[in-house]
Residue frames as a rotation matrix with the C-alpha (Angstrom) as fourth column:
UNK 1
0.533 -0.032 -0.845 103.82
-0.526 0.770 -0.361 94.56
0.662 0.638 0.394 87.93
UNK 2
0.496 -0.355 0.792 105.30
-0.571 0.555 0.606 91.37
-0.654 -0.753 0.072 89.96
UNK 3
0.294 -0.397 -0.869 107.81
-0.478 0.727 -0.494 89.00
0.828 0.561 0.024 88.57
UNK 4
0.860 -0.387 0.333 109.17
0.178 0.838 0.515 85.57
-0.479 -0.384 0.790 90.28
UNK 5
0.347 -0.764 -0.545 112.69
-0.852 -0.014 -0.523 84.15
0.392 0.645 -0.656 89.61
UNK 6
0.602 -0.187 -0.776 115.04
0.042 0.978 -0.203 81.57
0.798 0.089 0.597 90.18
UNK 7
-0.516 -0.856 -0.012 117.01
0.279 -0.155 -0.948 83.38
0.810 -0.493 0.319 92.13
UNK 8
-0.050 0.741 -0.670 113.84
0.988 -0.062 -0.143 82.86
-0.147 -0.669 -0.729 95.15
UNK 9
-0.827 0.214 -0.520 113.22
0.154 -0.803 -0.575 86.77
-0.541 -0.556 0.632 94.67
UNK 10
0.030 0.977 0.213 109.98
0.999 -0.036 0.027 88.23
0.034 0.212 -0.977 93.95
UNK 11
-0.923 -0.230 -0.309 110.09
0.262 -0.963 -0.065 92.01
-0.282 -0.141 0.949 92.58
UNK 12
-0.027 0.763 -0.646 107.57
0.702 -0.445 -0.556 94.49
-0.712 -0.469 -0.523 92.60
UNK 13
-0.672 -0.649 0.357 108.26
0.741 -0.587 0.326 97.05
-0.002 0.484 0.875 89.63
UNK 14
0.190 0.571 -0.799 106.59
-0.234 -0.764 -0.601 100.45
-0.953 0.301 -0.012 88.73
UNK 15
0.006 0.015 1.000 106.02
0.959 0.282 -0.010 100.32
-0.283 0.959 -0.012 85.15
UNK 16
0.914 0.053 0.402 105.67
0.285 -0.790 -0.543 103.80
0.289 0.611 -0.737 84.51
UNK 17
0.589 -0.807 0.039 109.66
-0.790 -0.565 0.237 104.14
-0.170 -0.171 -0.971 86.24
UNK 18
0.658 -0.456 -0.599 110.47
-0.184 0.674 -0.715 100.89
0.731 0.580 0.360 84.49
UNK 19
-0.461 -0.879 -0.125 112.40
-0.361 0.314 -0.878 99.77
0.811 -0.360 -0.462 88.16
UNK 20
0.090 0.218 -0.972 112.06
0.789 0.580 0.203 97.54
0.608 -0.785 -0.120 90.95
UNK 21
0.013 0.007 1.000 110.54
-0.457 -0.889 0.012 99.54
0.889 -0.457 -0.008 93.78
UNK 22
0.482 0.218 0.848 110.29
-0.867 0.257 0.427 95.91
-0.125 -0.941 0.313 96.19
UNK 23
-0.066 -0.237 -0.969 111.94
-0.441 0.878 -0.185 93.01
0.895 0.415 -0.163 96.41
UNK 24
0.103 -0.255 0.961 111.09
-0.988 0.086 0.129 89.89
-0.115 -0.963 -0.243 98.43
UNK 25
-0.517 -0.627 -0.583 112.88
-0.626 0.741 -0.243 86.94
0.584 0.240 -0.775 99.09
UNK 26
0.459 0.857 -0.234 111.95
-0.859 0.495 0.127 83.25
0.225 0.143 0.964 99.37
UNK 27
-0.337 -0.809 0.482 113.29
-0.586 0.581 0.566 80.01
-0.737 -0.092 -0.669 100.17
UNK 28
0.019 0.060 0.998 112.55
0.544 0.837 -0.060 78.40
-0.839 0.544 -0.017 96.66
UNK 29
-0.911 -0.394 0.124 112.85
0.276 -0.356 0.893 79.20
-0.307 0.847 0.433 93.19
UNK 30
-0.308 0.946 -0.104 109.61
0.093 -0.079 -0.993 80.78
-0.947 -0.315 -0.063 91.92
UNK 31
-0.803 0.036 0.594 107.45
0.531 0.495 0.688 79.94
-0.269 0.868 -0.417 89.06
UNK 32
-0.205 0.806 0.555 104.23
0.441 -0.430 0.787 81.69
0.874 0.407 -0.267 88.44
UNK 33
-0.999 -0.041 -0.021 102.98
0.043 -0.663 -0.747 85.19
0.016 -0.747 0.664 90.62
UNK 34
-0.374 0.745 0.552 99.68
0.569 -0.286 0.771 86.49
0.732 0.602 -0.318 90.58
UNK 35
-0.999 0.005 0.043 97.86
-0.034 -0.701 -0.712 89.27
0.027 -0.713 0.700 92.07
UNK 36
-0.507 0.852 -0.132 94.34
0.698 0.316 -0.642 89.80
-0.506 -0.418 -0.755 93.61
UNK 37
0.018 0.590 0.807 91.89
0.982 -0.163 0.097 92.04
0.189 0.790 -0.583 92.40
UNK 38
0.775 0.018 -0.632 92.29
0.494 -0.641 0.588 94.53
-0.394 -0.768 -0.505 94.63
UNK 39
0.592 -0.764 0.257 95.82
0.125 -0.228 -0.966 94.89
0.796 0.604 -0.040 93.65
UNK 40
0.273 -0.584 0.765 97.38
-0.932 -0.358 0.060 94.96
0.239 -0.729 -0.642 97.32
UNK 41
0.387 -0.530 0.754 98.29
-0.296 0.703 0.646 91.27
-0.873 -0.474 0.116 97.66
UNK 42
0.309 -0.156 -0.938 100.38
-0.924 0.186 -0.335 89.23
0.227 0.970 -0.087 95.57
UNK 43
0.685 -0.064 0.726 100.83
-0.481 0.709 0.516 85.37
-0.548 -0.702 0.455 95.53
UNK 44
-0.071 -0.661 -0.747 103.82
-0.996 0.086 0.018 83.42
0.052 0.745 -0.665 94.43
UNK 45
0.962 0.074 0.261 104.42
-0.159 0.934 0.321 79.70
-0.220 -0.350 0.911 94.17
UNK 46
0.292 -0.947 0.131 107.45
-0.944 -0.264 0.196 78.25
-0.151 -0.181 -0.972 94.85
UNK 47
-0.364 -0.453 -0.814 109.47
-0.681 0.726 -0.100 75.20
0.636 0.518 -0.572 93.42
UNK 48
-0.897 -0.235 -0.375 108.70
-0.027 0.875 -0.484 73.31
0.441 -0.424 -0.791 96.79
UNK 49
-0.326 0.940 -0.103 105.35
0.547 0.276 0.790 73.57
0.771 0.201 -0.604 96.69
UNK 50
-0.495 0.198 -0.846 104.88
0.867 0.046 -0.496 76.22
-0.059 -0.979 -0.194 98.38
UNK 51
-0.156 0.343 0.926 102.38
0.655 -0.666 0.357 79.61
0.739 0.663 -0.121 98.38
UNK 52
-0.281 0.062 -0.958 102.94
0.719 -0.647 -0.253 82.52
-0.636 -0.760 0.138 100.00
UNK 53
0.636 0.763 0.116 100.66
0.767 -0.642 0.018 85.38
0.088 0.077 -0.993 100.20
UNK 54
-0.645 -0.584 -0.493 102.31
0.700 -0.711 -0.073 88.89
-0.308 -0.392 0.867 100.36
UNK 55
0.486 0.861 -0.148 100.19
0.828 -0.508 -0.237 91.35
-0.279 -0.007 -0.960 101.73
UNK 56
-0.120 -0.563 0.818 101.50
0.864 -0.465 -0.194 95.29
0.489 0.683 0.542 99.86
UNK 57
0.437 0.532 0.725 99.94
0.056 -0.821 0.569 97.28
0.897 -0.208 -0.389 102.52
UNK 58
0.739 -0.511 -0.438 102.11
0.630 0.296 0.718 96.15
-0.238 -0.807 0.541 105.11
């Protein structure tokens, strides 16, 4: 699972260990994630109109 925040981070969680196994940080507040089909990227948008990709295999 991915979540955004205000606080510009973007976490990664495991759901089956209910904790944050990544976090990455942004320079904007972030509003809506979403992930590919695949499941190895995830994109965020960001208050200043920005979208960054974030590749998970890296």
């Amino acid at each position: 699972m991915a979540s955004g925040s205000l606080d510009k981070c973007m976490n990664i969680w495991s759901v089956k260990e209910a904790k944050i196994v990544k976090t990455y940080n942004g320079d904007g507040c972030i509003f809506e994630v979403c992930w590919n089909k695949e499941g190895n990227k995830v994109a965020a948008c960001f208050a200043n109109k920005k979208v960054c990709v974030y590749d998970l295999r890296l």
